[in-house]
C-alpha positions as CSV (number, residue, x, y, z in Angstrom):
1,X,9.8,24.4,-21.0
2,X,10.2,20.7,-21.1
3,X,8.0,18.6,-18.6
4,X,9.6,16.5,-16.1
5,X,9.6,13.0,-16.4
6,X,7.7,10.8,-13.9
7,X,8.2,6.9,-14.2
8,X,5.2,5.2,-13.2
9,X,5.8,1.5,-12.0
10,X,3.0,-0.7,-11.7
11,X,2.3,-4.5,-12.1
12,X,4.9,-6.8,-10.2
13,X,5.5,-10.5,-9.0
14,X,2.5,-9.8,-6.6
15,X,-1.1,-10.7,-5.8
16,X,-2.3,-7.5,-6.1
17,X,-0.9,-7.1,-9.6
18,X,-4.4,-6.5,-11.1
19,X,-5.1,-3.7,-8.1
20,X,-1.7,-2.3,-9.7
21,X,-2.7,-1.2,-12.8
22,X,-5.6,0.3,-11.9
23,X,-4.3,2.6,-9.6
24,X,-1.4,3.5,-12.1
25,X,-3.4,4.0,-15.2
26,X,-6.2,5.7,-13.5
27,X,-5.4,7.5,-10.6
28,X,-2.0,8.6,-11.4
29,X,-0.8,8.3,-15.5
30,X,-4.5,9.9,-16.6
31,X,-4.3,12.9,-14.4
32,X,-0.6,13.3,-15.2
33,X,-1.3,13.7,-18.5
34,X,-3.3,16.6,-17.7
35,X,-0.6,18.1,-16.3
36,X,1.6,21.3,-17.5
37,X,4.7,20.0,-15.1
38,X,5.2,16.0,-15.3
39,X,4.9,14.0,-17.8
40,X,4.1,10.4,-17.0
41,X,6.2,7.4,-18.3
42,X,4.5,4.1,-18.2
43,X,6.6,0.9,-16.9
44,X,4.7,-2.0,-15.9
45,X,6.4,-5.0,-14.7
46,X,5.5,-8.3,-15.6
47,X,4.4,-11.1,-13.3
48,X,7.6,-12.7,-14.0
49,X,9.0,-9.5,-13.1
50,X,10.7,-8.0,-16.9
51,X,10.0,-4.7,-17.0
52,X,8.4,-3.1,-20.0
53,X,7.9,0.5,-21.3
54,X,5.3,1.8,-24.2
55,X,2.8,4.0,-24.7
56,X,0.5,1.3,-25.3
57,X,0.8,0.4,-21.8
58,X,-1.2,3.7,-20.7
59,X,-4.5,1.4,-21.9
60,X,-6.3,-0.6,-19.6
61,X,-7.6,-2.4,-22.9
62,X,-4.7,-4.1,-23.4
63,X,-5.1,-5.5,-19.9
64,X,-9.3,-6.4,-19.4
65,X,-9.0,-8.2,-23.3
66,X,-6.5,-10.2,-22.4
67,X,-3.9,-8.8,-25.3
68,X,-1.2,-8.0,-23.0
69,X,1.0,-11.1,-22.7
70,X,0.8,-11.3,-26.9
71,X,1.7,-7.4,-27.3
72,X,5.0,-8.4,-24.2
73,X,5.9,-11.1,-26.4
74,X,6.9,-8.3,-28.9
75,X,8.3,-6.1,-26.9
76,X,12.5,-6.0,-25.2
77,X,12.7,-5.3,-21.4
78,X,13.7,-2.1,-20.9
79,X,17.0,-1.7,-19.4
80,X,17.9,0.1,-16.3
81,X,20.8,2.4,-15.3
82,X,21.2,3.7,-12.1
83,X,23.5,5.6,-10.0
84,X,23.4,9.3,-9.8
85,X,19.8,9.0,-10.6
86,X,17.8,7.0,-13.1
87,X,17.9,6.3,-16.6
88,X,15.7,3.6,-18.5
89,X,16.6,2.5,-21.7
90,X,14.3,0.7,-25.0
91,X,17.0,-1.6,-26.5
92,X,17.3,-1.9,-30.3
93,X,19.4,-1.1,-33.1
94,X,18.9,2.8,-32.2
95,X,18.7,2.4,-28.7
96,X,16.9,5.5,-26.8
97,X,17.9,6.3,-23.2
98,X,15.6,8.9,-20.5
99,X,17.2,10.2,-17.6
100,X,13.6,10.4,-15.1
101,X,13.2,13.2,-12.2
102,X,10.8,10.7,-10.2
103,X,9.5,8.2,-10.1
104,X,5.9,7.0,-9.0
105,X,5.1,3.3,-7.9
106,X,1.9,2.2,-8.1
107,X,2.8,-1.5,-7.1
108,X,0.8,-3.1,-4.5
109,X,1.8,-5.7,-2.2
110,X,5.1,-8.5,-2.4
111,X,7.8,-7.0,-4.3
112,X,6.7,-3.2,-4.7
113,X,5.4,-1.8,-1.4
114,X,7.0,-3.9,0.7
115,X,10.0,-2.0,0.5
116,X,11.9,-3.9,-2.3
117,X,11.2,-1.3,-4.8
118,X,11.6,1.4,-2.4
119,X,15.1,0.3,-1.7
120,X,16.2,0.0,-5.6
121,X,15.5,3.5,-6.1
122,X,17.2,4.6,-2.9
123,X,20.1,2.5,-4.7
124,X,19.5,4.7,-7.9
125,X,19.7,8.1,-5.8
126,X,15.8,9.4,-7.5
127,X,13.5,10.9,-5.9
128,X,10.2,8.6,-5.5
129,X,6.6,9.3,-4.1
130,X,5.7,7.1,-1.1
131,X,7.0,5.8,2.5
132,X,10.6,5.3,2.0
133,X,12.2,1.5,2.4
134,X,12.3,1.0,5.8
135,X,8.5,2.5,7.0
136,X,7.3,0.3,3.7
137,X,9.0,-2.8,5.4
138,X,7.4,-1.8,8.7
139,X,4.2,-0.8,7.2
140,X,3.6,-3.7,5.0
141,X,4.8,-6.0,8.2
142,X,1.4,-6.0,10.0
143,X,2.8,-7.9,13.2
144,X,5.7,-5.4,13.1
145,X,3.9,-3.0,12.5
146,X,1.7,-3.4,15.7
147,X,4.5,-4.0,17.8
148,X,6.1,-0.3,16.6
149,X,2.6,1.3,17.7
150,X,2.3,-1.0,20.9
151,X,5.6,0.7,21.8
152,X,4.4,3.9,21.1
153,X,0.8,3.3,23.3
154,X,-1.3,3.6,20.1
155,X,-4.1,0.6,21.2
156,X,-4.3,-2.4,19.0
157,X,-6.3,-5.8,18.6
158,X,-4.8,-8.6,21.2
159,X,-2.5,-10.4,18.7
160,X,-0.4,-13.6,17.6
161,X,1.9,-13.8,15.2
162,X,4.2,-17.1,14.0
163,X,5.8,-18.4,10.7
164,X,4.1,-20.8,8.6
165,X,7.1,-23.0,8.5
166,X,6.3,-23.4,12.3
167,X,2.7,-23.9,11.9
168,X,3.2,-26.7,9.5
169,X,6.1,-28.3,11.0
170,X,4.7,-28.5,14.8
171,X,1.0,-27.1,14.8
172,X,0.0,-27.8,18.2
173,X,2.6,-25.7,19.5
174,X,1.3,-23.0,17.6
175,X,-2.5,-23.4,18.6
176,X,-1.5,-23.6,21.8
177,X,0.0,-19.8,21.9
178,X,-3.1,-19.0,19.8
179,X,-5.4,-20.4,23.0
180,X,-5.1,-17.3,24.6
181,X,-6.8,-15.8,22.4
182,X,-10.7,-15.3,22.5
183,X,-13.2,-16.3,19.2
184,X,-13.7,-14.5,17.2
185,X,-10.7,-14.2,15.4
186,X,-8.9,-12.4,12.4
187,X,-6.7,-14.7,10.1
188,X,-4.1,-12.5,8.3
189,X,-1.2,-13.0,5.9
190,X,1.3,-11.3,7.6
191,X,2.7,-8.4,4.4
192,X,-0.2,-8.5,2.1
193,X,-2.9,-5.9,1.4
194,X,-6.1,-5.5,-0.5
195,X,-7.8,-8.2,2.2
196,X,-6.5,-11.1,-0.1
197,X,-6.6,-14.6,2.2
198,X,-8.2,-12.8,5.8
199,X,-10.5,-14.9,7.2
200,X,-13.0,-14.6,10.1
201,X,-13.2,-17.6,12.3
202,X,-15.2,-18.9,15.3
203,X,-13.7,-22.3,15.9
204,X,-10.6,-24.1,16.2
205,X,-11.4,-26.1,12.9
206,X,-12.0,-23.1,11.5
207,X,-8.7,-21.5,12.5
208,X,-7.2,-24.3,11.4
209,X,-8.4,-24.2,7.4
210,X,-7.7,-20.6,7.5
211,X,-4.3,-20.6,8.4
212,X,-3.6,-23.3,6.2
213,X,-5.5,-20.8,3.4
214,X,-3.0,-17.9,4.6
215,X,0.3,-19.7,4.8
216,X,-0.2,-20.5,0.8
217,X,0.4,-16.5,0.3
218,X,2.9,-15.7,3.1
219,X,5.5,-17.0,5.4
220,X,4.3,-14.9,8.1
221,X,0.7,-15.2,9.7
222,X,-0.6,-12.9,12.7
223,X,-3.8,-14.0,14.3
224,X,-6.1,-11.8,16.7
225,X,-8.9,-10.6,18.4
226,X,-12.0,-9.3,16.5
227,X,-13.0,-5.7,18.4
228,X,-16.7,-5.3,20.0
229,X,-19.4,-3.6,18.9
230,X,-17.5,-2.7,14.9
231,X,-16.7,0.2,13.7
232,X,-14.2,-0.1,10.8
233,X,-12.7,3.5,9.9
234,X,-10.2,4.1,7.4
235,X,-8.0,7.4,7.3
236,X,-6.4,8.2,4.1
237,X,-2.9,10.5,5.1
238,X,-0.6,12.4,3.0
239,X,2.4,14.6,3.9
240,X,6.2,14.1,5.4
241,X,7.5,16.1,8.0
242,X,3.4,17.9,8.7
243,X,1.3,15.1,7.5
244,X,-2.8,15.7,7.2
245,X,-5.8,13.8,7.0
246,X,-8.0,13.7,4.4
247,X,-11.9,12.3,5.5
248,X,-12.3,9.4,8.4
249,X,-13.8,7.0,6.0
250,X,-16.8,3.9,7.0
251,X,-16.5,1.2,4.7
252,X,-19.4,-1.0,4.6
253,X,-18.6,-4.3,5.5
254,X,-20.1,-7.3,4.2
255,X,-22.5,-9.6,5.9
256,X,-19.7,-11.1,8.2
257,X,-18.5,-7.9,8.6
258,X,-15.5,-8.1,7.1
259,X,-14.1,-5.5,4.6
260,X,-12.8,-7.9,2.2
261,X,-11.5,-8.0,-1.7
262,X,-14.4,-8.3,-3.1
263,X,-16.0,-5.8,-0.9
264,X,-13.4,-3.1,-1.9
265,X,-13.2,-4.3,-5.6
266,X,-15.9,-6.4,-7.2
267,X,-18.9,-5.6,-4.9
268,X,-18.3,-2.4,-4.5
269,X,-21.7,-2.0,-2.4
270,X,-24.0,-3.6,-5.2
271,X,-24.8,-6.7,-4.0
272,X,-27.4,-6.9,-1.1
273,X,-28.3,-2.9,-1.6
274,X,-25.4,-2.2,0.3
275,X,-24.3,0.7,-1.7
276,X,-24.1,4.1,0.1
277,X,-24.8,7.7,-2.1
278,X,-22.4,9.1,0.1
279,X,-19.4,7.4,-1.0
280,X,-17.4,8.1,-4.1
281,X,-16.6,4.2,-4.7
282,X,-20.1,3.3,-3.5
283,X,-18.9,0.7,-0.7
284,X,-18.5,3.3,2.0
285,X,-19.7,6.7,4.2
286,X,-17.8,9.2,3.3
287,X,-17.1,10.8,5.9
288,X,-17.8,8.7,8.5
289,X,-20.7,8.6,10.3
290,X,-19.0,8.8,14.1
291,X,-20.1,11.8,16.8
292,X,-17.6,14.6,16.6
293,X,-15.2,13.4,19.7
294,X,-14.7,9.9,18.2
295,X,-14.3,11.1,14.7
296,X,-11.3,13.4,15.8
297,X,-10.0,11.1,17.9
298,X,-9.9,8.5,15.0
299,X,-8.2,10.9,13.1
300,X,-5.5,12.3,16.0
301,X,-4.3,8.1,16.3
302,X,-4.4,8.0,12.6
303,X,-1.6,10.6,12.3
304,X,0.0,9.5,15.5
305,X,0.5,6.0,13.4
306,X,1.8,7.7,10.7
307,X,4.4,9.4,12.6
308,X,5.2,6.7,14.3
309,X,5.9,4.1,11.7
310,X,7.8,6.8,10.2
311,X,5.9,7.0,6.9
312,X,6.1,9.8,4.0
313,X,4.2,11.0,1.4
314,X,1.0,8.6,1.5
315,X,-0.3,6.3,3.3
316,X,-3.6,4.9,4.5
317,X,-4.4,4.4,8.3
318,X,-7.1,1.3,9.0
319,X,-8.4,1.9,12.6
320,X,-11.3,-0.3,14.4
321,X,-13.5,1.5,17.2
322,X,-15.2,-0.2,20.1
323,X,-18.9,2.0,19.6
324,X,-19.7,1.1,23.0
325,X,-16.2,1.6,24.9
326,X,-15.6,4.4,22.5
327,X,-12.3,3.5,21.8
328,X,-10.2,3.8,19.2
329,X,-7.8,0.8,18.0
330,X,-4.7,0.5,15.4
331,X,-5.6,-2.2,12.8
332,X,-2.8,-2.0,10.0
333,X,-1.0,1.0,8.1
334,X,-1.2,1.0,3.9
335,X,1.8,2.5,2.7
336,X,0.5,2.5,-1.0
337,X,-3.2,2.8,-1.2
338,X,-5.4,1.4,-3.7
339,X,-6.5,4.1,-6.2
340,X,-4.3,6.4,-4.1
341,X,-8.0,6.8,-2.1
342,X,-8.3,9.3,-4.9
343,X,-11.9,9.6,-4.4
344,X,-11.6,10.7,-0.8
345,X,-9.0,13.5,-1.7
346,X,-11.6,14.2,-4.3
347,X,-14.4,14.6,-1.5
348,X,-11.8,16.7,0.6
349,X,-11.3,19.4,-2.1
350,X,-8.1,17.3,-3.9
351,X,-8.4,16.7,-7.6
352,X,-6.9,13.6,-9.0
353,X,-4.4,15.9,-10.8
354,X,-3.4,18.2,-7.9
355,X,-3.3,14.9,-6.0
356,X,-0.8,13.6,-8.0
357,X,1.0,16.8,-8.5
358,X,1.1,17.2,-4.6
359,X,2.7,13.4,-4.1
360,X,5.3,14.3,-6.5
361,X,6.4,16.8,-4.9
362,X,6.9,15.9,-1.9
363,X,8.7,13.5,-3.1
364,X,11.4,15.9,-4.6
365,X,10.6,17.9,-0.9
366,X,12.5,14.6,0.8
367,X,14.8,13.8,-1.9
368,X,16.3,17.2,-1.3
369,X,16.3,16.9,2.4
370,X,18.1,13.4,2.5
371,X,20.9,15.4,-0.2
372,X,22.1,17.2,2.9
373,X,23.1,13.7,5.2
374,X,26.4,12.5,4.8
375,X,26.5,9.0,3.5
376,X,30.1,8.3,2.7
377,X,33.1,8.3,5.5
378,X,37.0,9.3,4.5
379,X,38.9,6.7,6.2
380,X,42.5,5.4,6.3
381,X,41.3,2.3,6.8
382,X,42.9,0.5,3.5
383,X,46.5,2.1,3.6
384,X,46.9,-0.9,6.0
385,X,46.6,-3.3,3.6
């Protein structure tokens, strides 16, 4: 019995690219290879956004020594054909074609979990693991996102949000909305993830440089209130019409306390003996180390986000709780999580295979589902013409 193919897309225009491949080639091609259903099918994308398929591209080698724009330079962009599904195709003088049964992004950020990619392979008519186009475009939208669970009376931060253009072109109108506001505040690129550009600030020169330091990666830039009295909880949720929790997770915050890139990424706990045995990664309690009530209710909002934003198959749930008030408040929804949070699903009984296995899926679980609408409307509408 032959093994489905699985396309896994990673890389991208984006300024996560680097997160990319290193939740594709670890947390989602080497378990897949493991596995006696799916067999995974490499395609990175370029950051000038060709798209490239080889075996070679399964080895994060060829990415930490620095070989991978000279082994590119060699290689022909694949071609796509789409339509009734999805085929990708290696050019050449025997060109070989492969018709995929799914497909798996592992892009982070601008370009891949905004929605963009999401809505390509709704175009194709594949099945593909992850929030669907429009909860990615709501997800990966934090003021948008806010306003969706505002509406729904899921608490969040007091906010701002405005368009760089408008900061830049008339900035004391723009401070002057952000003076209702009380210091400290966050500083936040609007749709990217991986805390790339947030900034803490305490003043209005602060404010000032930080904005200017977010509008070089977005267009879109949401400002807001820090909480009281911390407690940074992140919820890690998978499912689509039943979604579950895996652990309430504590990251450890660094000396600002900020959860920030190099906190998640490069730090990882080490520097300043921050680095908890508890945690899988090393940067985090795992699980959180809340009283019963408040760890359950961080987990109830969690999945009440979820639903809300309408998201599928994975996501991630960042929540900040007032320890004193004891309450619970909606910070931003990740609709592709670094590393798929692999090592919490670990710690909650979930191995990176069956994690994998379980996203895919689900993803054929809604492909299926969304078979049964009726997209397409007989008309007379052009014998008039």
């Amino acid at each position: 019995m032959s093994k489905t193919k699985v396309a896994v897309i990673f890389g991208s225009r984006s300024a996560e690219h680097d997160v990319s491949i290193v939740t594709a080639i670890a947390s989602i091609i080497k378990p897949l290879e493991l596995s006696a259903i799916y067999e995974p099918v490499p395609v990175y994308i370029d950051k000038q956004g060709r798209w490239f398929s080889h075996p070679r591209l399964k080895d994060i080698a060829l990415y930490t020594t620095g070989q991978i724009d000279d082994f590119l330079s060699k290689q022909k962009p694949l071609l796509l054909q789409m339509g009734g599904g999805m085929k990708i195709t290696w050019p050449g003088i025997k060109p070989k074609s492969v018709k995929l049964g799914a497909v798996f992004p592992a892009t982070h950020g601008t370009h891949g979990e905004d929605g963009e990619l999401a809505g390509t392979l709704e175009m194709a008519n594949v099945p593909y693991v992850g929030c669907d186009m429009p909860s990615s475009v709501i997800a990966m939208d934090k003021a948008l996102a806010k306003t969706i669970a505002s509406y729904e009376g899921i608490p969040t931060p007091k906010y701002v949000w405005f368009y760089s253009r408008d900061f830049m072109g008339d900035n004391d109108s723009v401070l002057t909305k952000l003076s209702g506001l009380t210091y400290p505040l966050f500083v936040k690129p609007v749709h990217l993830g991986s805390s790339i550009a947030i900034s803490k600030v305490n003043s209005a020169k602060e404010l000032i440089n930080a904005i200017e330091v977010a509008a070089h990666y977005d267009d879109k830039i949401i400002v807001e209130e820090a909480i009281n009295n911390l407690i940074e909880v992140t919820v890690p949720i998978m499912g689509n019409a039943s979604p579950k929790a895996a652990l309430v997770e504590q990251p450890i915050l660094n000396s600002d306390n900020v959860f920030d890139f190099e906190s998640k990424y490069i730090r990882q706990g080490k520097k300043g003996g921050a680095k908890s045995s508890e945690s899988a990664q090393g940067y985090s309690k795992l699980p959180a180390d809340l009283p019963k009530e408040l760890y359950a209710a961080a987990e109830e909002l969690a999945i009440k986000t979820y639903k809300a934003i309408g998201c599928s198959g994975i996501a991630r749930v960042d929540l900040l709780i007032d320890s004193k008030t004891k309450k619970v408040y909606f910070n931003e929804i990740n609709p592709m999580p670094g590393s798929l949070y692999a090592h919490n699903w670990k710690k909650s009984g979930l191995s990176n295979l069956k994690l994998a296995e379980n996203l895919i899926d689900l993803a054929l679980e809604r492909f299926k589902a969304k078979q049964k609408l009726t997209t397409t409307f007989k008309t007379t509408y052009l014998k008039q013409y």
